[in-house]
N, C-alpha and C positions, 0 to 999 in steps of 0.2 A: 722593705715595707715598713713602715711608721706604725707607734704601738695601736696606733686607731684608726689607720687605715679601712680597718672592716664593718664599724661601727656607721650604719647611717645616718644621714642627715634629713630630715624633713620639714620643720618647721620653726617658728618663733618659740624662745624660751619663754613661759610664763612664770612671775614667781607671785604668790599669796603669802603675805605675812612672814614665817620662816622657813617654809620651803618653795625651790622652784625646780618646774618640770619644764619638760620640751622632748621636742625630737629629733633635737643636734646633739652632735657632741661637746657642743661650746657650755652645754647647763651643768656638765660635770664637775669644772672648776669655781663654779658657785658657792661649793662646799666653805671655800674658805672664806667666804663674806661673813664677816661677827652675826650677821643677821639670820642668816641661814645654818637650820641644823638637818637638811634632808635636801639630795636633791637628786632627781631623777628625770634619766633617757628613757623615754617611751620607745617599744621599739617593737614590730611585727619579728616569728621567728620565722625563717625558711622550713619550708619544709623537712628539708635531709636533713640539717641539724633536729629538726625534732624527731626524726626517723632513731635517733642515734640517741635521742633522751629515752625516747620509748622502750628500747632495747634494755634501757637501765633500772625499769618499773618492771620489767616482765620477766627477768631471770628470779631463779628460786633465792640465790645467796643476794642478798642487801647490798647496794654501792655503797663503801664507807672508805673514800677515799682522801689522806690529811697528806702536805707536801707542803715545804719549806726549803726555799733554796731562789735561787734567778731565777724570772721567767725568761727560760732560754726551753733548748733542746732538750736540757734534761728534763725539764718537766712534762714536755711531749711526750717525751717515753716514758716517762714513768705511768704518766694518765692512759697510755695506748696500752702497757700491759695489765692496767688495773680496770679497766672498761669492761662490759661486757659486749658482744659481738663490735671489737676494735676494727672489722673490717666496714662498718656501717656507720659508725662511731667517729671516724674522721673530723666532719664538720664541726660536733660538737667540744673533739679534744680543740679543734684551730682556735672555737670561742671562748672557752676556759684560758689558751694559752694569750691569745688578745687579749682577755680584761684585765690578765695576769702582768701583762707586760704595759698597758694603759695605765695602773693602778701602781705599777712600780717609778715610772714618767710620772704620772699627776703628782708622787708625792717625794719624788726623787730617791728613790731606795734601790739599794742591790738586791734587798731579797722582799719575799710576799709567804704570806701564811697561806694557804689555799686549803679548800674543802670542799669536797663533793661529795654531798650522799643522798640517799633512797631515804626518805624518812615516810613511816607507816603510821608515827603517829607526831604531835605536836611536842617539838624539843624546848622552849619556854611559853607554855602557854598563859602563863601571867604577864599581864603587861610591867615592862620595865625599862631604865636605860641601860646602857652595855659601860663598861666601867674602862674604856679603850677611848682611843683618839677618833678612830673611826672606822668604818668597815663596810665594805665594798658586798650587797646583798642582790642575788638573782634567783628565779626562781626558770624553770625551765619548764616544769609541766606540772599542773596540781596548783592550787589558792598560796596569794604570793604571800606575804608576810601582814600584816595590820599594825596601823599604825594612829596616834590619835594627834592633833595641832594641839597648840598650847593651852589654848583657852578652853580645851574639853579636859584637861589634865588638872587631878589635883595630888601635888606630888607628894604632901602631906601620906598620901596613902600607900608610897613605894615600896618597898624592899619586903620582909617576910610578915606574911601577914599575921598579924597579933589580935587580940580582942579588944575593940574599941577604935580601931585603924581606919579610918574613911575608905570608901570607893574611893579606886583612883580615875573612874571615868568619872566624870560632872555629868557627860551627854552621850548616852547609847549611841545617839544617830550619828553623831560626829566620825564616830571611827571609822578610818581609810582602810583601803586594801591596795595594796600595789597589785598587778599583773602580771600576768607568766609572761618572760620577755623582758619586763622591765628592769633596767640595770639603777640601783640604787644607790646614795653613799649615805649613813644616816651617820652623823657625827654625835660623838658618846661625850657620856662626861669627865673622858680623857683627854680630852682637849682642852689646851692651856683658854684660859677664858669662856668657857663651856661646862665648868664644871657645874652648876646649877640648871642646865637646860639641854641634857643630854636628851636625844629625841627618844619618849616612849614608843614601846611598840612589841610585839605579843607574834609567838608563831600561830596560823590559822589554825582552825580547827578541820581536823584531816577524818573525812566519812571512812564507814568500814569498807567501802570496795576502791577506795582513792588512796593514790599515792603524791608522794609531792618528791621532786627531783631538786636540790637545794644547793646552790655555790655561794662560797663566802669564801671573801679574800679579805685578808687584811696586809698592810704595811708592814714589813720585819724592823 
C-alpha cells in the first residue's frame, strides 16, 4: 500500500493568498509553492479511529508519546505499546503510521520526528512561527491549532514579549482555526526562502473539562 493510500479524496483544491486547502491529497504538496506557507487536507474522522482517540483523553496517566526513527514497523510497535487500550486503538496507530510514512514520501527522508500527546492545557499559546522548515500538524479530538493570514500579522510584535512591543494580531476576526481531522503542513521560518514569512499561529485555548489529543510530525 502507498504512503497515502488511506488518505481521502473529495474535492477541488482551493488556495487564498498563501494558503491552500482541499479535500485531496493532491493540496499537500502545495507546501512547496514560494507562495504558500500552510496547506491543508480537510478530512471527516471515522468513527473507530476516534474510538481509539477517545481512549487516549480518558485514561488517568497523560499520552506523551516522542519517536524518531522510519515510519516502518517499528514505529507501529512502539505507538501500539505506548497507547492506551491498544486493542481499540488500532485504527488510530494505522493513521499516525500513514502520515508518518506520507510526510517521509512528500519530503523524501528516512526518518520523521513524531509526537503524540494528551495535552490539558495550551503548549504555545502565544502566537509565533516555528524556527524549522516545516511541520506536519493534526489534531485528532479537542480545538485544532489557530492560525492567522499575513495580512492580519504584524510580525514587528513576534518573539518574547517586551514593553512597547505591538500586537501581533492587526485583526481579532481574522484568526483561523483548523479542525479536528484536519491534516496541516505549516511551513516555518526554516525554510530556505521562508525565513521572513514563517506561518503564525498559537495552540487553542483548552476549557477546564476539554482535552485536545495532538500529532506533529516533522521531517528527520
Amino acid at each position: 500500500m502507498s504512503p497515502t493510500a488511506a488518505l481521502p479524496t473529495f474535492d477541488l483544491t482551493a488556495t487564498t493568498s498563501h494558503w491552500a486547502e482541499g479535500g485531496g491529497i493532491e493540496v499537500l504538496p502545495r507546501i512547496f509553492e514560494d507562495a504558500i506557507n500552510l496547506a491543508v487536507l480537510r478530512r471527516p474522522l471515522p468513527h473507530d479511529l476516534l474510538a481509539g482517540a477517545l481512549a487516549q483523553t480518558r485514561a488517568e496517566r497523560p499520552l506523551a508519546f516522542s519517536w524518531r526513527g522510519a515510519p516502518d514497523d517499528g514505529l507501529r510497535a512502539a505507538l501500539l505499546e505506548s497507547v492506551h487500550c491498544p486493542g481499540a486503538s488500532g485504527p488510530l496507530v494505522e493513521d499516525v503510521v500513514t502520515l508518518a510514512e506520507a510526510m517521509a514520501c512528500l519530503f523524501d527522508t528516512d526518518e520523521v520526528g513524531v509526537r503524540l500527546r494528551r495535552m490539558d492545557a495550551p503548549m504555545c499559546p502565544r502566537f509565533h512561527c516555528d524556527n524549522l522548515p516545516v511541520r506536519l500538524v493534526t489534531t485528532y479530538l479537542g480545538p485544532g491549532s489557530e492560525w492567522l493570514p499575513e495580512t492580519a500579522v504584524n510580525r514587528a510584535g513576534l518573539g518574547a514579549p517586551t514593553p512597547g512591543k505591538p500586537d501581533i494580531v492587526r485583526e481579532e476576526g481574522a484568526i483561523r482555526r483548523l479542525e479536528a481531522g484536519d491534516v496541516a503542513l505549516l511551513k516555518g521560518s526554516g525554510w530556505v526562502g521562508n525565513e521572513a514569512r514563517g506561518l503564525v499561529h498559537r495552540s487553542p485555548a483548552v476549557g477546564p473539562d476539554q482535552q485536545r489529543l495532538l500529532l506533529t510530525i516533522d521531517p528527520a
